[in-house]
C-alpha positions as CSV (number, residue, x, y, z in Angstrom):
1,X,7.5,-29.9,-11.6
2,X,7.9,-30.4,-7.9
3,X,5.7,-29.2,-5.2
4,X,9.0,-27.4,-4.0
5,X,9.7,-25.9,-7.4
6,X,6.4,-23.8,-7.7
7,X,6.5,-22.4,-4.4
8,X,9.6,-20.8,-5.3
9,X,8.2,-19.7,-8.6
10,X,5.8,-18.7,-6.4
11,X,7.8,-16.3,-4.2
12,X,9.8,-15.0,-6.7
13,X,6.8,-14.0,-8.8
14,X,5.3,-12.7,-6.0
15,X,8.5,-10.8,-4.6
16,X,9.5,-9.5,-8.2
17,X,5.8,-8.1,-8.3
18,X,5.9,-6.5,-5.2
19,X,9.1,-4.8,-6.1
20,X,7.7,-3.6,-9.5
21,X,5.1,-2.0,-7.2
22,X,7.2,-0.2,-4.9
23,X,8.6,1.1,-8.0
24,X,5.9,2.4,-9.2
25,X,5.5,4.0,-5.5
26,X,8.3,5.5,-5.6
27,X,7.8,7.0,-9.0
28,X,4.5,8.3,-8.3
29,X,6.3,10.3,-5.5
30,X,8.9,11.5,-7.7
31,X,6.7,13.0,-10.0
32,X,5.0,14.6,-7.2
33,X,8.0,16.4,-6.2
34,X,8.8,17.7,-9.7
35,X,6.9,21.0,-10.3
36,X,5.5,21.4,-13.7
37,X,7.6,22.8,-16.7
38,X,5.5,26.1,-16.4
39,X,6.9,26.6,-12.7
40,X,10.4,24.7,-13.7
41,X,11.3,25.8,-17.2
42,X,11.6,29.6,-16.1
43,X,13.7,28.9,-13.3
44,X,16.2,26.4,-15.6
45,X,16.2,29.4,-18.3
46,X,17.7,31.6,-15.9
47,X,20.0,29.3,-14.1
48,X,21.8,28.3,-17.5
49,X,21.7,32.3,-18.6
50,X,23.7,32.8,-15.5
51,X,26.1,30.0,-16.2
52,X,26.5,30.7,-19.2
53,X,26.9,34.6,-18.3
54,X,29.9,32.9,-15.7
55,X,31.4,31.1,-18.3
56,X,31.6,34.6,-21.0
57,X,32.5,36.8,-18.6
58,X,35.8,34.6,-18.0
59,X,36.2,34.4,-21.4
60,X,35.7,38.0,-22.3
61,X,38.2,39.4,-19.0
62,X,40.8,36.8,-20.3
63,X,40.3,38.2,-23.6
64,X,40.2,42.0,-22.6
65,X,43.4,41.5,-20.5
66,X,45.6,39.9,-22.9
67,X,44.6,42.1,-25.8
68,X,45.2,45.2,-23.4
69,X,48.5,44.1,-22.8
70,X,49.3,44.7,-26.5
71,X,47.8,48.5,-26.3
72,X,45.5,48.7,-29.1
73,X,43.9,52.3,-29.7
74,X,40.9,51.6,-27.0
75,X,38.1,51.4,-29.6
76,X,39.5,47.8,-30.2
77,X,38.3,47.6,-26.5
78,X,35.5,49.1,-26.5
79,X,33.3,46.3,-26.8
80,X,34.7,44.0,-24.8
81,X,34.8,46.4,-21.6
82,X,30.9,47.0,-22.3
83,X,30.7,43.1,-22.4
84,X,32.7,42.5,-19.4
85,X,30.2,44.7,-17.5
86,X,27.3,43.1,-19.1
87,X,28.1,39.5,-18.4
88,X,29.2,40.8,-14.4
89,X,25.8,42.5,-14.5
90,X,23.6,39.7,-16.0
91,X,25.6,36.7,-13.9
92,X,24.2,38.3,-10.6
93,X,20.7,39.0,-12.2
94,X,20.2,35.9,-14.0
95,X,21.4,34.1,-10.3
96,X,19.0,36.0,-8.5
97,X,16.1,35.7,-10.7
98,X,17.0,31.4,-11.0
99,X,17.0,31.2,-7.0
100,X,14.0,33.2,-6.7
101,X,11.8,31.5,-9.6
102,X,13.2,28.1,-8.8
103,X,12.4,28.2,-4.9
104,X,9.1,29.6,-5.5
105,X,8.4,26.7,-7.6
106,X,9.8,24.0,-5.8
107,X,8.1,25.2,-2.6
108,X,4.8,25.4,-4.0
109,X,5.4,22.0,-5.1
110,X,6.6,20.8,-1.7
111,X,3.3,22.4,-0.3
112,X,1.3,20.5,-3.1
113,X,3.2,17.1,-2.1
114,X,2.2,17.5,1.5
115,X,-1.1,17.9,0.7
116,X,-0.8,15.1,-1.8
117,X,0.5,12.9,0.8
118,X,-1.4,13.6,3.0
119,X,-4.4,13.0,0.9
120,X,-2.9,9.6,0.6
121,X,-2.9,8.8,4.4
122,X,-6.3,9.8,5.0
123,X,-7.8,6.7,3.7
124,X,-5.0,4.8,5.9
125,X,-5.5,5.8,8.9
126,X,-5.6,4.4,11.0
127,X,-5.4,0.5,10.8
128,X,-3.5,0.9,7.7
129,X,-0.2,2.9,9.2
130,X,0.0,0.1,12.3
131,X,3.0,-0.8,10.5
132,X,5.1,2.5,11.6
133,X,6.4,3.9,14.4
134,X,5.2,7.0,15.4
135,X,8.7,8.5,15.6
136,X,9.6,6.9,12.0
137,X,6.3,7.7,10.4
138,X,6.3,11.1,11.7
139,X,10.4,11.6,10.0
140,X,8.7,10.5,6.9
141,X,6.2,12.5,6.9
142,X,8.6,16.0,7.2
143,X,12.0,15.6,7.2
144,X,11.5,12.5,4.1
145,X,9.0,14.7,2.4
146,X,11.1,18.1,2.7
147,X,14.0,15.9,1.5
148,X,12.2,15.9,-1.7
149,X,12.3,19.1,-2.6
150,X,15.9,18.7,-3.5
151,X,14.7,17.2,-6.3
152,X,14.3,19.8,-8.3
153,X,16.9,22.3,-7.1
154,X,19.6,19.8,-6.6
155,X,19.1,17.4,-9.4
156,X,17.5,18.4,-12.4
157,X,18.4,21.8,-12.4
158,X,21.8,21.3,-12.1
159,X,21.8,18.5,-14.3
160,X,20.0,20.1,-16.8
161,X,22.0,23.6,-16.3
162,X,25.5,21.8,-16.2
163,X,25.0,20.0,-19.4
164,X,23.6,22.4,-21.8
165,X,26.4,24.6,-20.2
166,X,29.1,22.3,-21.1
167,X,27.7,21.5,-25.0
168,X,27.7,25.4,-25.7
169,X,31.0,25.6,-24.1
170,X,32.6,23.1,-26.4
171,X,31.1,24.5,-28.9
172,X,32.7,27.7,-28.3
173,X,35.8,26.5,-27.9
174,X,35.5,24.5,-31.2
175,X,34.7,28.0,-33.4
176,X,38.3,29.0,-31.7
177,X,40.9,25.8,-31.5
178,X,38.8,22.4,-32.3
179,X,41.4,19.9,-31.0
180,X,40.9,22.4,-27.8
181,X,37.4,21.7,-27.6
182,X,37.9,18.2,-28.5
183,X,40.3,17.7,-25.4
184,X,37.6,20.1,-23.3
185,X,34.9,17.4,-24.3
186,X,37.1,14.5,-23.2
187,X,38.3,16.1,-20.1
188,X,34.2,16.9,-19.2
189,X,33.2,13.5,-19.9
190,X,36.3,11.9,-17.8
191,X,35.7,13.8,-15.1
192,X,31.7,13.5,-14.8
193,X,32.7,9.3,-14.9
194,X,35.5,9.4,-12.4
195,X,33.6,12.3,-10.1
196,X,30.5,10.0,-10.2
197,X,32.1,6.8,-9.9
198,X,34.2,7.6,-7.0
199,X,31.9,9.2,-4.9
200,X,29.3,6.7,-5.6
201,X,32.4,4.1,-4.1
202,X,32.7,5.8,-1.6
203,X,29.3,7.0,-0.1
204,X,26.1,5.7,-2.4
205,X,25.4,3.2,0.6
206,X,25.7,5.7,2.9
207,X,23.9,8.2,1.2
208,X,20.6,5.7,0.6
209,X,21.4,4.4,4.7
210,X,21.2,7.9,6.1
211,X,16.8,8.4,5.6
212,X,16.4,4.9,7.3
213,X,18.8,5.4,10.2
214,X,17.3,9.1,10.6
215,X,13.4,7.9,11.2
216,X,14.8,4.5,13.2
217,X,16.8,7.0,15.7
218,X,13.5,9.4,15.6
219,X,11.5,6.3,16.4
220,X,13.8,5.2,19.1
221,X,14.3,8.6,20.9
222,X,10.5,9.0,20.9
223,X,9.9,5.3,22.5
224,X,12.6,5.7,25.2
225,X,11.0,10.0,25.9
226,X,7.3,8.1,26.4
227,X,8.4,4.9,28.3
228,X,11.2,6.7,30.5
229,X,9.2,5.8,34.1
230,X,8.9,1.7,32.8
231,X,12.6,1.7,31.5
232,X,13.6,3.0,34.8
233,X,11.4,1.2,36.4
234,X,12.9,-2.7,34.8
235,X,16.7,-0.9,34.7
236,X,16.7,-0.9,31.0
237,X,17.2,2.6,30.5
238,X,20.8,2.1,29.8
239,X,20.4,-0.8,27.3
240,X,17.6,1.5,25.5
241,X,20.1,4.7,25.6
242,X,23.3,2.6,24.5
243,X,20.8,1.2,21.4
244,X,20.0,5.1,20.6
245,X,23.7,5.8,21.1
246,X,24.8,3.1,19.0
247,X,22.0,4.4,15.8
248,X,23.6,7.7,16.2
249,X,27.1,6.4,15.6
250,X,26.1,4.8,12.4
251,X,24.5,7.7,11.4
252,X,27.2,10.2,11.9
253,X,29.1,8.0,10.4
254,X,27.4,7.4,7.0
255,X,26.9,11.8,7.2
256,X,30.9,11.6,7.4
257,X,31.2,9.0,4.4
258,X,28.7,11.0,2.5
259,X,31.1,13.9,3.1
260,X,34.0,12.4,2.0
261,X,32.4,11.3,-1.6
262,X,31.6,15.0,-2.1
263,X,35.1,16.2,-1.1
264,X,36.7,13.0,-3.6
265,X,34.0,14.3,-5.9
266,X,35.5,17.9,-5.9
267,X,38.6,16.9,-6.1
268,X,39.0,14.4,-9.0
269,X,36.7,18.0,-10.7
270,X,39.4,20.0,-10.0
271,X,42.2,17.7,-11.1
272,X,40.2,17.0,-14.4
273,X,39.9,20.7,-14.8
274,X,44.0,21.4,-14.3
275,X,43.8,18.5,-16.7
276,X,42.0,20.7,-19.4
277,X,43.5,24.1,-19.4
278,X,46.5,22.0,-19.4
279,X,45.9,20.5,-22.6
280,X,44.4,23.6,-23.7
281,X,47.5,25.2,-23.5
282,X,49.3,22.8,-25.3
283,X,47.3,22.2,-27.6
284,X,47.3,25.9,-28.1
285,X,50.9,27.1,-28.3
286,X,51.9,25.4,-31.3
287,X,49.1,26.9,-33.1
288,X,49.6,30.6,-32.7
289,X,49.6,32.6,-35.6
290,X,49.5,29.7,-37.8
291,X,47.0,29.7,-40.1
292,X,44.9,26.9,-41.1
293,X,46.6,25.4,-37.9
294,X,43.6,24.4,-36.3
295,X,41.8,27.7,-35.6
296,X,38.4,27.4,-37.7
297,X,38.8,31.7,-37.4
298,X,41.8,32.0,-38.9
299,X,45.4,32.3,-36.8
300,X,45.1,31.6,-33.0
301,X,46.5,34.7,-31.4
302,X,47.2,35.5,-27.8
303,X,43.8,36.3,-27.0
304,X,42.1,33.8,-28.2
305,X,44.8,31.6,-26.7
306,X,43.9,33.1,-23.1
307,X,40.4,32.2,-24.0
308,X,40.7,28.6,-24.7
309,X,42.6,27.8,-21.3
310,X,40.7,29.6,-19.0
311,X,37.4,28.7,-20.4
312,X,37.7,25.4,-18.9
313,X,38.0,26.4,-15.0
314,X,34.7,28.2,-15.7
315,X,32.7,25.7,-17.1
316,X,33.9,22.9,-14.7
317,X,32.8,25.2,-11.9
318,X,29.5,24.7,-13.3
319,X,29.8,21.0,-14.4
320,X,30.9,19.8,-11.4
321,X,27.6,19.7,-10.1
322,X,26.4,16.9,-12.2
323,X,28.4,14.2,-9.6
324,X,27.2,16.1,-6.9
325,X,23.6,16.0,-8.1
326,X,23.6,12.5,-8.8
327,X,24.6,12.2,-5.1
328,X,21.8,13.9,-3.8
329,X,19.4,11.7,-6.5
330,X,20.2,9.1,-4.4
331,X,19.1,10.3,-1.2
332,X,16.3,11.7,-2.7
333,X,15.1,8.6,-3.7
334,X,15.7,6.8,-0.5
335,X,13.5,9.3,0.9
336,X,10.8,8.8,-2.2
337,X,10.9,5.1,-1.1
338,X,10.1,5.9,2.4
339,X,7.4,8.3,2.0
340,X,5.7,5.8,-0.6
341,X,6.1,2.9,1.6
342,X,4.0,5.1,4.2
343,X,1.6,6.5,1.5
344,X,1.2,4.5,-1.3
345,X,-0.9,6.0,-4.1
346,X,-3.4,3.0,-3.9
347,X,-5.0,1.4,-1.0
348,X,-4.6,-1.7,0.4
349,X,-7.4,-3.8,-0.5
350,X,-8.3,-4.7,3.3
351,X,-8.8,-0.3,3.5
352,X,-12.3,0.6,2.9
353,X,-12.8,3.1,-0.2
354,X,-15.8,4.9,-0.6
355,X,-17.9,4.8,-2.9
356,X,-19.7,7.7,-2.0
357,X,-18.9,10.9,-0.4
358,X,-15.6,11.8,-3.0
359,X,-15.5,14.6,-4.8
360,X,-13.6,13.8,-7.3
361,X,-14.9,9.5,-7.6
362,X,-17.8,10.9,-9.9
363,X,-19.1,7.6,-9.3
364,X,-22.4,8.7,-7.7
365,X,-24.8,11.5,-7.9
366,X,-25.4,14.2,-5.5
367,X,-29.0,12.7,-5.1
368,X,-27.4,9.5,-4.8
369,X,-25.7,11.0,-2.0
370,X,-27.9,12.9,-0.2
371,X,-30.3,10.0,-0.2
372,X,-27.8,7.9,1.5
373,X,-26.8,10.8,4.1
374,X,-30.8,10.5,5.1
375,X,-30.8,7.1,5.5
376,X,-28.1,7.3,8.2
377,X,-29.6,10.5,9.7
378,X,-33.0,8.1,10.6
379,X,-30.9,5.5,12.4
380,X,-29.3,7.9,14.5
381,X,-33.1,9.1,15.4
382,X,-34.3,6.0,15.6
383,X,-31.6,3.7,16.7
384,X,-30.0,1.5,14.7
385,X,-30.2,-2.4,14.6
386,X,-26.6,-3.8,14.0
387,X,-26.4,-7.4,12.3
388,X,-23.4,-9.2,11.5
389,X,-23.6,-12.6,9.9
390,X,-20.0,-14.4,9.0
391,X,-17.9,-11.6,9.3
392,X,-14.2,-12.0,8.6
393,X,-11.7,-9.0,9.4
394,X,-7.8,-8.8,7.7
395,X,-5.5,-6.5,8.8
396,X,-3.3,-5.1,5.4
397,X,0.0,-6.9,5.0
398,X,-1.9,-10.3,6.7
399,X,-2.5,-13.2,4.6
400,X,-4.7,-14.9,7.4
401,X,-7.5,-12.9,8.6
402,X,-7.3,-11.8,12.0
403,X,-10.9,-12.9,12.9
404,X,-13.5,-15.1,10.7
405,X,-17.3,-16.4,11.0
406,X,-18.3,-14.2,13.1
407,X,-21.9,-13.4,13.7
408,X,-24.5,-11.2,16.2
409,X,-27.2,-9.1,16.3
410,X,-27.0,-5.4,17.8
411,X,-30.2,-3.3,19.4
412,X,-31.1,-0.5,21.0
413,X,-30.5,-1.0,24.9
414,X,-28.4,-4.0,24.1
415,X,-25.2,-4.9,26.4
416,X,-22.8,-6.8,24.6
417,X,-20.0,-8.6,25.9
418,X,-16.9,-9.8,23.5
419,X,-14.5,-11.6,24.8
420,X,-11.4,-13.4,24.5
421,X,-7.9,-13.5,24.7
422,X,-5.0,-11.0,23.5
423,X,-4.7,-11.8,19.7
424,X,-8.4,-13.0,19.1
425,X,-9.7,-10.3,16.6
426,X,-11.9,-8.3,19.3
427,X,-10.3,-5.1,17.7
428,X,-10.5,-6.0,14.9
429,X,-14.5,-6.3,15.0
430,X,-14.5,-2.8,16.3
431,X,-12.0,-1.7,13.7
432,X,-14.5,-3.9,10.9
433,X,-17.9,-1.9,12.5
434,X,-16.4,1.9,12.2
435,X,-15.0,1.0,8.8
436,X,-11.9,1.4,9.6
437,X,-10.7,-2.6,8.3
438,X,-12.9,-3.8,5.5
439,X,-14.7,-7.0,5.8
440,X,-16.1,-9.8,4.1
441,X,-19.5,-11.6,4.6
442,X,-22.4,-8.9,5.9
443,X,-22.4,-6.0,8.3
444,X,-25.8,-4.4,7.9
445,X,-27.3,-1.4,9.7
446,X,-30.7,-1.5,10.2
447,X,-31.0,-3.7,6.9
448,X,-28.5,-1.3,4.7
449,X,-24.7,-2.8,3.8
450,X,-22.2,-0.7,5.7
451,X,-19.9,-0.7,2.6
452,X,-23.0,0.8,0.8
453,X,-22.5,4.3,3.3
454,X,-20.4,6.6,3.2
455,X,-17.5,5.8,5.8
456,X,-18.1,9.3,7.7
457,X,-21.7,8.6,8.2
458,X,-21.6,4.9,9.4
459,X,-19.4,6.5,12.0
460,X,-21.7,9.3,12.7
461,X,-23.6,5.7,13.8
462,X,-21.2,3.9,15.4
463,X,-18.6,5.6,17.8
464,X,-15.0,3.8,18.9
465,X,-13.4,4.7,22.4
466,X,-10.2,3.0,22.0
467,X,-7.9,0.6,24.6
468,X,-5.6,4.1,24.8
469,X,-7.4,6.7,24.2
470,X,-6.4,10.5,22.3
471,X,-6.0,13.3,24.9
472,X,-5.0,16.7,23.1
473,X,-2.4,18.5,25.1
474,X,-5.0,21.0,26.3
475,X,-7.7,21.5,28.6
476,X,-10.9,19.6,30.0
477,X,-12.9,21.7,27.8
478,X,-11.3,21.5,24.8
479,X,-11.0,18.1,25.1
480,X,-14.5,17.2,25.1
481,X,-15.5,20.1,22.7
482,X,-13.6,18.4,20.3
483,X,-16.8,15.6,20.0
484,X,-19.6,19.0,20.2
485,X,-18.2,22.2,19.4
486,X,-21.9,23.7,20.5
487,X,-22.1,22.7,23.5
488,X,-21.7,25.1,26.5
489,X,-20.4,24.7,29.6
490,X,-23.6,23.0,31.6
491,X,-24.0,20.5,28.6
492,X,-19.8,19.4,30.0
493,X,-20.1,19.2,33.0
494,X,-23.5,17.5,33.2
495,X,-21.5,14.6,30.6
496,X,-18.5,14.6,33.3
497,X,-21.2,14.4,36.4
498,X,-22.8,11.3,34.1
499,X,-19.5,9.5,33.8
500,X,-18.3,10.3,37.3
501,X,-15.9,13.0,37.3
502,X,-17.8,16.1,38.2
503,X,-16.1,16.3,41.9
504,X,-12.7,15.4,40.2
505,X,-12.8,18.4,37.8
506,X,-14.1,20.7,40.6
507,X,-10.9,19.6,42.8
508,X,-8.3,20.4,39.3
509,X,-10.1,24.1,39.4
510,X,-12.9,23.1,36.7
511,X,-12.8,23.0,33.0
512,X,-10.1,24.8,32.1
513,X,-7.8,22.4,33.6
514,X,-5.3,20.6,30.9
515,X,-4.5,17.3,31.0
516,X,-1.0,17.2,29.7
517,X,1.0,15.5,26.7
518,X,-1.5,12.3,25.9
519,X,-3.1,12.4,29.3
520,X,-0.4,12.8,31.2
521,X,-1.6,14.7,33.8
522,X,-4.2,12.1,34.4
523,X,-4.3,8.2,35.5
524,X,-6.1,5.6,33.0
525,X,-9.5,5.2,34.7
526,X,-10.0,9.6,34.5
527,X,-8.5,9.1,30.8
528,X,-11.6,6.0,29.9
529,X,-14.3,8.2,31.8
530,X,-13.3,11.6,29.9
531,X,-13.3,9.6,26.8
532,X,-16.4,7.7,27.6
533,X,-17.7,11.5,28.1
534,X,-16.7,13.0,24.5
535,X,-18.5,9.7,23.2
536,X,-21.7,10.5,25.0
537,X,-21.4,14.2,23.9
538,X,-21.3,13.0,20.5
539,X,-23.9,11.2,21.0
540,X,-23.7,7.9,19.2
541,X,-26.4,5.6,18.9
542,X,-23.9,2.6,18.9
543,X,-20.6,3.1,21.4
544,X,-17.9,0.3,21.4
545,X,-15.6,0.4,23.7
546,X,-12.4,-1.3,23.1
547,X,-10.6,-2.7,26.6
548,X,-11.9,0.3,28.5
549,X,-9.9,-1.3,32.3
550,X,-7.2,-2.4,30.4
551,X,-5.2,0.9,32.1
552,X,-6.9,0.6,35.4
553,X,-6.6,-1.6,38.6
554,X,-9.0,-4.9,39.4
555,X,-10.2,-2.9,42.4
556,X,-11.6,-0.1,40.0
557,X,-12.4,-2.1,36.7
558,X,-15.7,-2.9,38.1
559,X,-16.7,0.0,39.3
560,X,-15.6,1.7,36.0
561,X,-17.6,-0.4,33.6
562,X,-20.8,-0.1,35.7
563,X,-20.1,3.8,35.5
564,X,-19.7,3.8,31.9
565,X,-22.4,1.4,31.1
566,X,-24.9,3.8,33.1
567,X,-23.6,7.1,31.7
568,X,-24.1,5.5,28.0
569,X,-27.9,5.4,28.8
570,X,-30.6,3.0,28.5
571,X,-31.3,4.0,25.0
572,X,-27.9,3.5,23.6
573,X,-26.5,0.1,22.0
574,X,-23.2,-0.6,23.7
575,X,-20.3,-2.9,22.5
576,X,-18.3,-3.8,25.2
577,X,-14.3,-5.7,24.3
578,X,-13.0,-7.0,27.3
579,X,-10.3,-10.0,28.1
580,X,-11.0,-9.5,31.7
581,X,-14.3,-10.9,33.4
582,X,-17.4,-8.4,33.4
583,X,-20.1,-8.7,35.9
584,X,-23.1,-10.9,34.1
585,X,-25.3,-8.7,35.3
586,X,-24.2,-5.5,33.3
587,X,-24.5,-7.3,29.9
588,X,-27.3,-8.6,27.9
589,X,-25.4,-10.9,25.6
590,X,-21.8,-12.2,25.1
591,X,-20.1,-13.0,22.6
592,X,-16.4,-15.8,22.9
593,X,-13.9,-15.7,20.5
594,X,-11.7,-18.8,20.3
């Protein structure tokens, strides 16, 4: 076999497993959405009593009518008066009761599968979601996942409901006029096929395109809303707003196609059903009082007769749901596939798990724990030592790592400098030291394994201030509570005086002052030094910081990192990730990647 041959083998293997896996994804989210039977089955009971209670009390009023037209004394009616009341009374209970038991149960479920995806992301986050656009991710998240509770309303319920419906029906028809049940059975099973087939013609691409094109215009709108001054700025606005425009032409046009199939669907229903009270009747005529014509009760008279072609427009009414649900199946799962390519039910390999620290792992004990938990309580007394010895970092998705073989050693007081150019691995390192990437090789904290901690508690160790860092659309305070929820308003403002921004929060009118939408409100050096400030309130024994003048000017880099190195205290181990040159004498040690 050629060398050629087995890397196709190859890729096929591996693309057909990676489809079975999203499969499996996609099933996993599925069954999230479906509540259990002891939430679903009450809700189906009473949404096929009510159809059936739809179809009888057609029957019965077609009866009643016609055998009122040949005035028998009114006992003969008796019953069927009392029956048309009942089945008017119990359609409109039975309705209720479905709508209210069904919702309850499919929004409980929805709130489960929130939960349950969101469980899901937690490990993710946040190296493992680098792969979605905020605007996309965030249509995934809600509209996707509120998508899915459809699946129980819109699909299996009516699915279930329609075709029990239809068997009793035909069965009923079949005690009256079997060759009229026979053509009823023929007439349900034509129009399910033609209803289904056509609308799937029609709109089944359009249906499985409209979740995609929904997050990719969310996505859009929310990059052109955040970059608006830069577009402007390079007169690409237009090009970005025609792109947007364009997405929501497609979109409204697969909505429109998906339209259409449902109207084709309703119609072919509706033909179909003409179709069987037609042959109803004819089937029906030639066998009035005849007996042992057909009728298994004896002669077909003219009520029965007015029951066997009316019956039909009922139960299509009911059964023309099953094309309609098999429309909205297809959405639904579209939107299952996007929610599990987002959340998949098992993490990446290059995601650390914990071993410890999960309530429902069982893997250690809750001495195990707590010994571990006191172990990293001493180094943040003491001050860790941080050693790393051939460390390789790979992003998920990435068959090469993104950095390899690297290697230093961390102390108290240290000043490290990593450097390097864009693309390197320099965030990855910091992403490898907070556990956010797992790694390879050794990452020990004062001679314990990283991987051998809980994740929370390495990063009670080691704190990350991020190339763009997280401002909550609220104030000064709130911002920096968010790292000590104890601390009072001295303990701020003596962390903002530290990092340089004691007279700058005086000038905004103090601590209540917000800060806007990400920062808005403030430039990139104020944004670094308040995040620099929630660091030191946490009070970290190891900081990194991640590109901290990548948002600020030459002029005030330097005079930035020299603030932030001396607010981060002589007792603190600092990690510093720059591409840009640092003054040598503000770091003890440096570290080049190629």
């Amino acid at each position: 076999m050629s060398e050629t041959t087995m890397t196709a083998a190859s890729a096929s293997a591996h693309a057909a497993n990676a489809s079975a896996a999203r499969k499996a994804e996609t099933r996993s989210i599925l069954r999230l959405a479906q509540p259990r039977p002891r939430s679903f089955v009450p809700g189906l009971l009473a949404g096929v009593a009510g159809a059936l209670m739809a179809v009888a009390l057609l029957a019965c009023s077609a009866w009643l009518i016609t055998r009122a037209a040949e005035q028998p004394p009114i006992m003969f009616l008796s019953m069927a008066v009392v029956g048309v009341r009942a089945f008017a009374l119990g359609r409109s209970a039975f309705r209720y009761l479905e709508r209210v038991v069904s919702h309850d149960g499919a929004f409980r479920q929805l709130a489960a599968l929130r939960l349950g995806v969101f469980r899901r992301l937690l490990p993710l986050a946040p190296a493992g979601l680098s792969g979605a656009g905020r605007g996309d991710l965030l249509t995934r998240l809600v509209r996707d996942v509120d998508d899915l509770q459809d699946l129980p309303l819109r699909v299996v319920q009516p699915l279930l409901t329609s075709l029990l419906v239809a068997v009793l029906s035909v069965v009923g028809v079949w005690l009256i006029l079997p060759a009229a049940a026979i053509a009823l059975a023929v007439c349900l099973v034509l129009g399910g096929l033609l209803g289904t087939a056509l609308s799937g013609a029609v709109a089944a691409s359009s249906e499985r395109a409209i979740a995609p094109l929904r997050g990719k215009l969310s996505n859009d709108v929310l990059e052109v809303v955040e970059n608006l001054d830069v577009l402007r700025s390079f007169d690409a606005l237009d090009t970005r707003l025609a792109g947007i425009a364009d997405l929501d032409a497609q979109l409204r046009r697969a909505t429109l196609r998906r339209a259409l199939g449902s109207g084709l669907q309703a119609s072919i229903t509706s033909l179909v059903a003409g179709a069987a009270t037609l042959a109803a009747l004819v089937l029906g005529i030639p066998a009035l009082d005849l007996p042992g014509a057909g009728a298994m009760l004896g002669a077909l008279n003219g009520p029965a007769l007015a029951v066997i072609v009316l019956v039909p427009m009922a139960v299509f009414e009911v059964f023309a749901a099953i094309p309609a649900a098999l429309g909205v199946w297809r959405q639904v799962r579209a939107s299952a596939e996007r929610v599990a390519g987002v959340a998949p039910a098992e993490v990446p390999v290059e995601i650390p798990v914990d071993v410890v620290g999960d309530a429902d792992a069982g893997e250690q004990s809750d001495a195990q724990i707590d010994a571990l938990t006191a172990q990293a309580d001493a180094l943040r007394v003491l001050g860790p030592v941080l050693e790393v010895a051939d460390l390789s970092v790979r992003w998920p998705g990435q068959s090469a790592p993104a950095v390899s073989g690297v290697s230093f050693r961390l102390q108290p007081g240290d000043r490290m400098l990593v450097a390097g150019p864009s693309g390197a691995g320099k965030t990855s390192i910091a992403h490898a030291l907070v556990r956010f990437l797992d790694y390879s090789g050794s990452y020990r904290i004062d001679g314990i394994e990283a991987r051998e901690l809980p994740q929370h508690e390495v990063r009670r160790v080691v704190g990350l201030c991020e190339q763009r860092p997280w401002l909550f659309d609220e104030s000064i305070r709130q911002n920096l509570l968010f790292a000590r929820e104890t601390a009072t308003d001295d303990d701020l403002l003596a962390v903002l005086d530290r990092v340089g921004l004691a007279g700058w929060t005086a000038e905004r009118g103090g601590l209540d002052a917000r800060v806007g939408q990400r920062g808005a409100l403030v430039s990139g050096g104020q944004a670094q030094r308040i995040a620099v400030a929630r660091a030191v309130l946490a009070d970290f024994p190891v900081l990194i910081l991640d590109e901290p003048t990548a948002n600020v000017d030459v002029q005030q880099a330097d005079r930035l990192v020299r603030d932030i190195l001396q607010a981060a205290g002589d007792e603190r181990a600092v990690l510093l990730i720059s591409h840009t040159p640092v003054p040598a004498e503000l770091i003890t040690a440096r570290l080049d990647l190629a």
